[in-house]
N, C-alpha and C positions, 0 to 999 in steps of 0.2 A: 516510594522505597528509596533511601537513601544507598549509595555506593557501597560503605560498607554490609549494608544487610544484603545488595544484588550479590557480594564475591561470598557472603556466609550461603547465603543459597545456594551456589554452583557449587559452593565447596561440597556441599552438603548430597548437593547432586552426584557430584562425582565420588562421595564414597559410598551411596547406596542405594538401591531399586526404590526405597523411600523417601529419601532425598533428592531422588529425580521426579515422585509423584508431588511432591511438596514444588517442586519446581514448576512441572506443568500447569500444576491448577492455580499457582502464579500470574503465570501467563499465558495461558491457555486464550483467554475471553480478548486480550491484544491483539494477540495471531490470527485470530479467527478474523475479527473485525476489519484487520488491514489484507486479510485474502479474499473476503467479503468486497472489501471498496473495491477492489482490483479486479475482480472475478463479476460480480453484479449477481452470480449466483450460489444460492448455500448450500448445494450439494457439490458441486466444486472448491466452495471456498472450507469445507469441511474436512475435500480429499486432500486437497493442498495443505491445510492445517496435521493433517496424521500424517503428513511424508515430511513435513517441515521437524515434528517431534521426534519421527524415528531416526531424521535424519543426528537432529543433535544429541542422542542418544548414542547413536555409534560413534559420535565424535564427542562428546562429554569427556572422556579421560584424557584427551589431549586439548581441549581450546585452555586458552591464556590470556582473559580479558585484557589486564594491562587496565590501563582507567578508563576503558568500555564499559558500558552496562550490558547488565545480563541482556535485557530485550536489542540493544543493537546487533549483539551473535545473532539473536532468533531472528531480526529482521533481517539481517543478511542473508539468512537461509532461505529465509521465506520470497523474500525478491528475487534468486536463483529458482525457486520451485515455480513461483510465477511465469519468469520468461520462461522458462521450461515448458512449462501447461502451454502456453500460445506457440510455440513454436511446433509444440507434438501436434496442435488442432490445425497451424495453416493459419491462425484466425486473432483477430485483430478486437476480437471481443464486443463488436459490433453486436452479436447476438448473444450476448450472455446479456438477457433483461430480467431478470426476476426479481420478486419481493416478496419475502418470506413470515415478514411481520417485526424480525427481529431490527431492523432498520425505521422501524415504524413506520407508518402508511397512513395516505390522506384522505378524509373522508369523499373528496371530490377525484371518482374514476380518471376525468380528463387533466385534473391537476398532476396527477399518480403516475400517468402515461407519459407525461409530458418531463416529469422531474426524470424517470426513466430513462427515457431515451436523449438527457441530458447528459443523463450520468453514462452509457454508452458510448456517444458523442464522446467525453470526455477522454475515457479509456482507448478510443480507439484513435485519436490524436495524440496520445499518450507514448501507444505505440508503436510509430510513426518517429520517435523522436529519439537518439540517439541514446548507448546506453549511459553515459555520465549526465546527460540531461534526465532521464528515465531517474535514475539514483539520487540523486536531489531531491525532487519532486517527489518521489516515491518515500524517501527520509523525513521528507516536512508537512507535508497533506495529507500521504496514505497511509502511514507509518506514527503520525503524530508526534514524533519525537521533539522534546524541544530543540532549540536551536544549538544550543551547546553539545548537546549530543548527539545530534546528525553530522553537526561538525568533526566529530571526537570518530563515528561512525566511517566517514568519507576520507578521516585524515587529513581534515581542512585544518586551515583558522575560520574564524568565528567572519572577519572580512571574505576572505575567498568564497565561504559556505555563502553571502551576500551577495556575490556577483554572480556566482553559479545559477544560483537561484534566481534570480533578474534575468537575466538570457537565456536561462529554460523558459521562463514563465514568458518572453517575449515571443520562446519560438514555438510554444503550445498556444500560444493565441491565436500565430497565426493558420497553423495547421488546424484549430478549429473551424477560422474561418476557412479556410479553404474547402474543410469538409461539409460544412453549411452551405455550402455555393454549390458545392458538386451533388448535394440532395434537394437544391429547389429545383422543379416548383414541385415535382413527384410527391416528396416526404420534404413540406419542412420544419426546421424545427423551431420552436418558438422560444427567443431568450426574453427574459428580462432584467433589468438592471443587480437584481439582486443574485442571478444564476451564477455567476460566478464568481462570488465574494467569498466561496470555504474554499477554492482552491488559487486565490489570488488572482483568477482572468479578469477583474471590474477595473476599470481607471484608464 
């Protein structure tokens, strides 16, 4: 969806209860999906996703993109609703492991377990890591945005959004491995070279 058709949407959102359903079911399957990555589970990342809508429902008549896109607003919401959720639990998302189907699932149990409690792994080194490193990485991996508009999102340049992201991604590496070190030999977990190539940790 190009720029112009994101600001005809909002606009459209903000003049009527139909124009906000048109919006939603927009971006509804985005929302879901980047509360989903973050959450590990869909009955969380469901609730997160209805408090993320109500939220920009009440604030619908006042946002002001400017040359944001519509899903940057949403994801900004949605990354407040996030830390929110972990802070109300105490919890570092260690134990949110589910898989519901919608993320699709591997026919080998132990492969399934193991991409799991990766993806855990991941989240919980994630949040660990300060909130402008969290925002970045949360912008470009969990959020999918491209890069001009994570930029656009954080109020970067296009260079800055490039170093931010490099020294996140150095200091999530290490926070994994630490976290890998502090669960052998009890639970460990088993990486392979390709484990973290969707969120930049390989090289």
């Amino acid at each position: 969806m190009d720029m112009a058709a994101e600001h005809l949407l909002l606009a459209e959102a903000q003049a009527s209860a139909e124009g906000f359903g048109r919006l939603y079911d927009a971006t509804y399957d985005r929302i879901y999906a980047y509360t989903y990555r973050r959450t590990g589970s869909a009955a969380e990342a469901e609730d997160i996703t209805a408090a993320v809508f109500e939220a920009a429902l009440r604030g619908i008549s006042r946002v002001s993109l400017g040359d944001r896109p519509v899903l940057a607003w949403l994801y900004g919401i949605a990354r407040h609703h996030v830390a929110d959720h972990y802070r109300r639990r105490g919890a570092t998302a260690e134990d949110s492991v589910e898989t519901d189907g919608r993320e699709g699932e591997s026919p080998d149990p132990q492969e399934r377990l193991e991409g799991e409690e990766r993806a855990a792994l991941l989240r919980r080194a994630l949040a660990t890591l300060s909130a402008d490193d969290q925002a970045v990485l949360d912008s470009v991996y969990y959020a999918e945005l491209p890069r001009g508009e994570a930029a656009r999102l954080l109020g970067v340049s296009a260079n800055a959004l490039y170093v931010r992201l490099h020294r996140a991604l150095a200091r999530l590496r290490r926070q994994v491995t630490i976290l890998e070190q502090s669960r052998l030999p009890s639970q460990p977990v088993v990486r392979r070279p390709s484990d973290a190539q969707g969120i930049g940790l390989a090289g």
